[in-house]
C-alpha positions as CSV (number, residue, x, y, z in Angstrom):
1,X,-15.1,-65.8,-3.8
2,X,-17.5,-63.8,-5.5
3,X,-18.1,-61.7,-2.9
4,X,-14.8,-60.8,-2.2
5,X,-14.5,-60.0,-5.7
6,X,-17.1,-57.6,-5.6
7,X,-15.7,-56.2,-2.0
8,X,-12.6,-55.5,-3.5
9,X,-14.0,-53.7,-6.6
10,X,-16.0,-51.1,-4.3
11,X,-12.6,-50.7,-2.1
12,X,-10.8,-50.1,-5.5
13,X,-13.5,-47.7,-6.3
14,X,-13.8,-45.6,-3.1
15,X,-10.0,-45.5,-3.5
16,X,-10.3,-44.2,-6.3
17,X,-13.0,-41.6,-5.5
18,X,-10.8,-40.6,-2.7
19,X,-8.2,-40.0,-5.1
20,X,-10.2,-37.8,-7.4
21,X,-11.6,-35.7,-4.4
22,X,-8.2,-34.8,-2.9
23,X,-6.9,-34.3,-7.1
24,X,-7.6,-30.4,-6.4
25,X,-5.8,-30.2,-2.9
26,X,-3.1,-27.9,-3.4
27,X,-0.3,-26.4,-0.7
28,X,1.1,-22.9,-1.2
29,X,2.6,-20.0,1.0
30,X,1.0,-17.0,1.7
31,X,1.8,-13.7,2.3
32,X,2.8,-14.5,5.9
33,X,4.6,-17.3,5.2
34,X,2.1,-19.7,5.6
35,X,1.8,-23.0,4.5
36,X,-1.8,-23.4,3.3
37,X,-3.3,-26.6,2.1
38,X,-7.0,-26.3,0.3
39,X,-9.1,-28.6,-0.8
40,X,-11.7,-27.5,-4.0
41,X,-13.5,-25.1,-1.2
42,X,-16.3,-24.5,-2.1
43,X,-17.3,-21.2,0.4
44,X,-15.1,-18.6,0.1
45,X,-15.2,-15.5,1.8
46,X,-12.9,-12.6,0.5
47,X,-11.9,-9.2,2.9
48,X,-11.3,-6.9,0.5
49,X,-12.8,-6.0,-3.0
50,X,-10.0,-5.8,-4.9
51,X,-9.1,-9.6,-3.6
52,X,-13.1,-10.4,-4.4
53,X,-12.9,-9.1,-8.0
54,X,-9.6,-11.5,-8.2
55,X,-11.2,-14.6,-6.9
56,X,-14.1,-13.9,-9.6
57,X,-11.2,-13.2,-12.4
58,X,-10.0,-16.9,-11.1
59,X,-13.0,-18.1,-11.8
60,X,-14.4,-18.9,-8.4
61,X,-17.4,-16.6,-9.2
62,X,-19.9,-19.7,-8.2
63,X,-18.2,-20.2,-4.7
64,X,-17.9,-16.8,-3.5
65,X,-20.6,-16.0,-0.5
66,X,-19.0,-13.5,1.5
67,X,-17.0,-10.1,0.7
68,X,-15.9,-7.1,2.5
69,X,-19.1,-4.3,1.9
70,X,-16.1,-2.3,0.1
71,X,-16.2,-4.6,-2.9
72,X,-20.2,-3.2,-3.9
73,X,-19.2,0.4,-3.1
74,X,-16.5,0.9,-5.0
75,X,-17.1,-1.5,-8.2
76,X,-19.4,-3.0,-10.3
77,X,-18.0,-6.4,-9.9
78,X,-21.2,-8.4,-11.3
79,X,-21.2,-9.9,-7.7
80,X,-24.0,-12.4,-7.2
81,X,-26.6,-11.1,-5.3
82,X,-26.3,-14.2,-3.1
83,X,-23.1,-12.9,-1.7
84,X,-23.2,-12.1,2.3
85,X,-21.6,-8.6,3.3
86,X,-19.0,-9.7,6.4
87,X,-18.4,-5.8,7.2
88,X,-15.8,-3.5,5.8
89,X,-12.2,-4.2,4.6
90,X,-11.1,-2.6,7.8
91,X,-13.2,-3.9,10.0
92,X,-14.3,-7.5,9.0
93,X,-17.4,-8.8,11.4
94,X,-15.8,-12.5,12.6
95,X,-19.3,-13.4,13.8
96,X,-20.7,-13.2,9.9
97,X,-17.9,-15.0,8.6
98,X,-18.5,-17.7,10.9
99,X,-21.9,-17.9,10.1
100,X,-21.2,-18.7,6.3
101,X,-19.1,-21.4,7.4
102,X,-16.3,-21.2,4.8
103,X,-13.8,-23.2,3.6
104,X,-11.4,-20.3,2.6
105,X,-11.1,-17.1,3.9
106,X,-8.7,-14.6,1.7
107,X,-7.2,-11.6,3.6
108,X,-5.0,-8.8,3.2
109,X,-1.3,-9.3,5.4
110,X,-1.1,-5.1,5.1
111,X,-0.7,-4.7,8.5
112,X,-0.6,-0.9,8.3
113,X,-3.8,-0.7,6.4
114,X,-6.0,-3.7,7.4
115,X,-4.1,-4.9,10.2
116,X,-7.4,-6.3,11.9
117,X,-7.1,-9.3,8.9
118,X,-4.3,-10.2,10.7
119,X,-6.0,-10.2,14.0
120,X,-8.3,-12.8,12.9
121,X,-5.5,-15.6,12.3
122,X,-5.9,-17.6,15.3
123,X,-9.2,-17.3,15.4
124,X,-9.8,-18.5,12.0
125,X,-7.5,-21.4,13.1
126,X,-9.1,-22.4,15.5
127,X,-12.1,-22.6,14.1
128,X,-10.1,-25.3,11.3
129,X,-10.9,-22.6,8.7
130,X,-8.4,-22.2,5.8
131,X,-7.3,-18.1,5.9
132,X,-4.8,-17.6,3.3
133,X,-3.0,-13.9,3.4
134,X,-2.2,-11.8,0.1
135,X,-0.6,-8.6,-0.7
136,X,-1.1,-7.1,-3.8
137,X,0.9,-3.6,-4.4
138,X,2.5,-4.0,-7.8
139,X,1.5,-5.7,-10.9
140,X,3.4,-8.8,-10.1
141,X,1.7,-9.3,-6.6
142,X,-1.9,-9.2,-8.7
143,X,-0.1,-12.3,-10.8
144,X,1.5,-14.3,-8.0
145,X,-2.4,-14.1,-6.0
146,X,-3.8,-14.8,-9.4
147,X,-1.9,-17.7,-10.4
148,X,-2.8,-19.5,-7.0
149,X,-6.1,-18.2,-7.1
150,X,-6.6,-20.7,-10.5
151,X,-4.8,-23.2,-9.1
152,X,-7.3,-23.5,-6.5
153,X,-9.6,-22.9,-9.1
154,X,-8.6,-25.1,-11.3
155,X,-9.2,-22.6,-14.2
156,X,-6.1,-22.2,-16.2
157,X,-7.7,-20.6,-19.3
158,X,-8.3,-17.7,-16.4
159,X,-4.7,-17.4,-16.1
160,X,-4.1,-16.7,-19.4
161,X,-7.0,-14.3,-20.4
162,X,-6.7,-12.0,-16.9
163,X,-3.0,-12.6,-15.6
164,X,-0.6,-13.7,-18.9
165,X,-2.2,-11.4,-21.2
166,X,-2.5,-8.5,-19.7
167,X,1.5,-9.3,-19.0
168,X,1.6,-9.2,-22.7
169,X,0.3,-5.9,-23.3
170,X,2.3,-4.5,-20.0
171,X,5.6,-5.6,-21.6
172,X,4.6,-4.1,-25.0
173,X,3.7,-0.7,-23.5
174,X,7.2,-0.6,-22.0
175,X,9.3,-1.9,-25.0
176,X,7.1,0.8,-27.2
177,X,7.2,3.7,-24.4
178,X,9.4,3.4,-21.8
179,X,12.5,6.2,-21.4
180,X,15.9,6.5,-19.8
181,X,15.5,10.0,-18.5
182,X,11.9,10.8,-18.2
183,X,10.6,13.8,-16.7
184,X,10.9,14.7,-12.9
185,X,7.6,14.1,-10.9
186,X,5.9,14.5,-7.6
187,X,3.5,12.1,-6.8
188,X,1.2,12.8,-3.7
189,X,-2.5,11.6,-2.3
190,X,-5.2,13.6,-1.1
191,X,-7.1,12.1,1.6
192,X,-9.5,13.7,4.2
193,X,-6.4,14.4,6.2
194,X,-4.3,16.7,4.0
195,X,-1.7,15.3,1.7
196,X,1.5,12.9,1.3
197,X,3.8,12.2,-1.2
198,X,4.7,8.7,-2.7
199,X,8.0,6.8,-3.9
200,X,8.9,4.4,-6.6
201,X,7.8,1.8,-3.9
202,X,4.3,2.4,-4.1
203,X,1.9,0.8,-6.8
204,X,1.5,4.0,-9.3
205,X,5.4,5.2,-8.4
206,X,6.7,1.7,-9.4
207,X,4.5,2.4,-12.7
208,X,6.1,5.6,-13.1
209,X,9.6,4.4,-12.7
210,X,9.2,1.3,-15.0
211,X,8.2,3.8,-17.7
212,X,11.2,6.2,-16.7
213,X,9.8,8.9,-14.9
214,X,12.3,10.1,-12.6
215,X,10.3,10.4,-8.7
216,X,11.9,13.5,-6.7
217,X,11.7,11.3,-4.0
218,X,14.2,9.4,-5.6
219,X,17.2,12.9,-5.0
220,X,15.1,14.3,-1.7
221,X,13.7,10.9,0.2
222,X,13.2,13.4,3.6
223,X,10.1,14.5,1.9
224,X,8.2,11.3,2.5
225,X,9.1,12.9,6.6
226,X,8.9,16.1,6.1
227,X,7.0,17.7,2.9
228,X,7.8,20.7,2.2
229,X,5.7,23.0,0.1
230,X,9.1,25.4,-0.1
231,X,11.7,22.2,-1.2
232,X,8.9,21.3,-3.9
233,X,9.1,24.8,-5.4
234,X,12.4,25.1,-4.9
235,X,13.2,21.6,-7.2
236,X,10.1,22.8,-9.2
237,X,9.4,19.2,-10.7
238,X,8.0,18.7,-14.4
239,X,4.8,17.0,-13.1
240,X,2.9,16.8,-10.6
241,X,0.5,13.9,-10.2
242,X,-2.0,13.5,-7.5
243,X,-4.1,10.6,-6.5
244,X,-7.2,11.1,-5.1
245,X,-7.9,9.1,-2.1
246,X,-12.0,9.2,-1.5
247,X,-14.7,9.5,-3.1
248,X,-15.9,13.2,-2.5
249,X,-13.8,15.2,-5.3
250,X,-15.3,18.2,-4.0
251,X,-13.7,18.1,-0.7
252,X,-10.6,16.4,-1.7
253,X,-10.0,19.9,-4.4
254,X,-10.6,22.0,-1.3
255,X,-8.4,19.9,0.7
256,X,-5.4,20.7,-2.1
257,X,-6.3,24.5,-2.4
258,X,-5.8,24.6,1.2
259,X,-2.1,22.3,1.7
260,X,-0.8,23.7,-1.4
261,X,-2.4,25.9,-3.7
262,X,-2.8,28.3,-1.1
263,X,1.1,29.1,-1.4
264,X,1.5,32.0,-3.4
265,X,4.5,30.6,-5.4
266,X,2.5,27.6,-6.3
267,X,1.4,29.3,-9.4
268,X,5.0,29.4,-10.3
269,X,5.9,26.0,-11.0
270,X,6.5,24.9,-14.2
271,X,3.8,22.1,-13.4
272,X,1.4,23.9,-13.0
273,X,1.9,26.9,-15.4
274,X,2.4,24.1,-18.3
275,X,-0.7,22.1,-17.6
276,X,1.0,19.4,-15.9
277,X,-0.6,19.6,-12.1
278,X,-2.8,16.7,-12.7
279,X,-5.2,14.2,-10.7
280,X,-5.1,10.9,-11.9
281,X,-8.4,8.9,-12.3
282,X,-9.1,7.0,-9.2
283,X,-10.5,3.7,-11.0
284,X,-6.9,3.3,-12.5
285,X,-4.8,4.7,-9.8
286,X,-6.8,4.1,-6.4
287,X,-8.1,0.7,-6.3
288,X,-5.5,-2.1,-8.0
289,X,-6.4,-2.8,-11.5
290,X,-6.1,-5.7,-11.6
291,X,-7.0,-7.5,-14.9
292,X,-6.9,-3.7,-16.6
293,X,-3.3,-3.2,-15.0
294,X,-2.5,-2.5,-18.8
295,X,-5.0,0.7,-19.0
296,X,-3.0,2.5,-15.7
297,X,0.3,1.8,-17.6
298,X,-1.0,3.0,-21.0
299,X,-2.4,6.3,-19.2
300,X,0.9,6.8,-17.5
301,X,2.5,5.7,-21.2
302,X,0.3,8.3,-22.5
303,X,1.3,11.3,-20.4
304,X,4.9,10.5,-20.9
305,X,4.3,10.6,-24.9
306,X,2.5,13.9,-24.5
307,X,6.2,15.5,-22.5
308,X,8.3,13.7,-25.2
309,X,5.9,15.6,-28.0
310,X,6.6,19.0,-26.2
């Protein structure tokens, strides 16, 4: 009798174990419209830095051993030493992930940037390893990924500090700045490969419109086919604000002089002859912010003071 006794106590106890184990296993739906179900993993491997520097601001910092070699290039992230390079965002080495055998891999579902993350689905699956899918464009997208990052976390107090607060101070920068009619902007990137413009969709253009900027885009959407140094002149926009997209300033200012500056009537615009042809910092406007989301609205907040001042 005694024995059984003491049998059924260690059953009781197992079950209970069991019970604590699986207390962290959460299901949620990803970006592709996955279900995903996780289990406190424990080896994560992320494909992109911006998604890294999330998983850290989830407080996953200890369980992180592999990230995309754009996470140390771009940012000072603190990231452990410890942590594995898998290749770059755009072309993640499966062989390396493999060999860190996670139990979570995080990837990007922008098909049009990283579409090689989605390449790796089935693979992933059939190696039985988790592969949940973000995207993360506009300020809400960073709090949706955050807010299941903690779950899996388990961090709440993360939440709070790097997701609801920095909601806080969003909202208060638009009650305190935000306008009906703004001013009338272009918004382009530079890249290696000459120049495009950008609409409210985007992440800085929704930032703009949220503030009341008005996007020419908005009045001439057959720019986004067919820029036209001649149209732009010809709506001669209060601002223009460029983004640059790389890190070599240098060529990126000859790569403007030659798509637009080169025009003779570029000089003309009101942009430009009022000190408004600007090029926004790239750690605000290039990678996502993130937990200082806040600083790339007050700097937008804080041009749009400067017009109203005028």
């Amino acid at each position: 009798m005694r024995m059984l006794k003491k049998a059924a106590g260690m059953m009781l106890c197992l079950a209970l174990c069991v019970s604590c184990a699986s207390a962290r296993a959460m299901t949620f739906t990803d970006a592709l419209g996955q279900e995903i179900t996780v289990d406190h993993p424990q080896r994560v491997v992320t494909l992109m830095g911006s998604f890294a520097e999330i998983w850290l601001l989830a407080g996953g910092g200890d369980t992180l051993v592999g990230t995309a070699v754009d996470t140390t290039d771009h940012r000072d992230l603190g990231i452990p030493e410890h942590v594995v390079s898998v290749g770059t965002y755009q072309s993640p080495n499966m062989e390396q992930i493999l060999s860190l055998n996670p139990d979570l891999v995080i990837l990007s579902s922008d098909t049009v940037r990283t579409g090689s993350h989605v390449a790796l689905k089935d693979s992933l699956a059939a190696a039985g390893i988790p592969a949940a899918y973000f995207k993360v464009t506009h300020f809400e997208d960073y709090l949706d990924m955050l807010r299941i990052c903690t779950q899996i976390t388990g961090d709440a107090q993360a939440y709070e500090k790097n997701g609801a607060a920095v909601q806080a101070q969003i909202d208060q920068i638009l009650s305190e700045s935000a306008v009906q009619d703004g001013p009338s902007v272009l918004l382009m990137i530079t890249y290696s490969g000459g120049i495009r413009p950008q609409g409210a969709d985007t992440m800085t253009g929704r930032m703009l419109a949220q503030l009341g900027w008005r996007n020419i885009l908005n009045d001439y959407p057959s720019l986004l086919k067919d820029f036209s140094i001649e149209k732009v002149i010809e709506i001669d926009p209060d601002y223009i604000l460029v983004i640059p997209m790389g890190n070599d300033e240098e060529a990126l200012r000859r790569n403007l002089e030659k798509s637009v500056e080169s025009n003779p009537a570029w000089n003309g615009l009101s942009a430009v002859i009022n000190d408004r042809y600007l090029l926004l910092p790239g750690e605000k406007f290039v990678y996502k912010p993130n937990a200082r989301w806040a600083e790339s609205y007050a700097y937008l907040s804080g041009l749009l003071d400067g017009a109203n001042d005028e």
